[in-house]
C-alpha positions in Angstrom: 114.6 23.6 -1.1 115.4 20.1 0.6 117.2 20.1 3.4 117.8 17.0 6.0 116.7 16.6 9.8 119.5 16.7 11.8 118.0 17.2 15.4 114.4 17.6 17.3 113.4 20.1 20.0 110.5 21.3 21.4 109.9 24.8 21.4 108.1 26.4 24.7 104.8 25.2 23.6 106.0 21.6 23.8 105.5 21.0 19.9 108.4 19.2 18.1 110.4 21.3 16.1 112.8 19.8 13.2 116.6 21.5 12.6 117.4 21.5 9.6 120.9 20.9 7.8 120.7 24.4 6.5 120.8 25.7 10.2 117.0 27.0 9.7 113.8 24.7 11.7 110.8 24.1 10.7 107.5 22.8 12.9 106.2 19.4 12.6 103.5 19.2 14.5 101.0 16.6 14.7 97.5 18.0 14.4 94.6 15.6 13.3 92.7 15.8 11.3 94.8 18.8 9.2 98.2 17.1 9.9 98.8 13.7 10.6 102.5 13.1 11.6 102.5 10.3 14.2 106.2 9.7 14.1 106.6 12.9 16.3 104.8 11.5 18.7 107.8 9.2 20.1 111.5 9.5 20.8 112.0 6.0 19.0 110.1 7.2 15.8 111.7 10.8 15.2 114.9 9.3 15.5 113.9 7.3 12.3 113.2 10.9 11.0 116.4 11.9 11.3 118.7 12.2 7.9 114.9 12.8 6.3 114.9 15.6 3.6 112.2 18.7 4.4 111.4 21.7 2.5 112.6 24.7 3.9 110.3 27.4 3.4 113.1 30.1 4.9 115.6 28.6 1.8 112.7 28.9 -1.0 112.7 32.5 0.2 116.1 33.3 0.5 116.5 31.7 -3.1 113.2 33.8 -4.2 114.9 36.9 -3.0 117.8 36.5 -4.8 116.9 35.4 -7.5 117.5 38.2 -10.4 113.9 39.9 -11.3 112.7 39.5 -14.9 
């Protein structure tokens, strides 16, 4: 399910760390060569991040869950 960046953190590893509008977060780490996500890198460039749409995994779950079983 899409969901917008609202903030960035790090979490105690020092990787950057997206909230989400839905209240969830999701990692966004920048790991060459599996994961190229430069913009993390800088304040300047996550702030151009920010109103972004992401898939959250922890919505496709909670949708998954709930949804009735056939």
């Amino acid at each position: 399910m899409q969901r917008t960046i609202i903030s960035f953190y790090q979490d105690q590893e020092q990787h950057w760390v997206a909230l989400l509008s839905c209240g969830h977060s999701q990692h966004v780490r920048h790991r060459p060569p599996q994961v190229y996500r430069e913009w993390v890198l800088t304040a300047e460039t996550r702030a151009q991040k920010l109103g972004v749409e992401l898939n959250c995994l922890h919505c496709d779950l909670a949708e998954t869950e709930d949804s009735p079983q056939t």
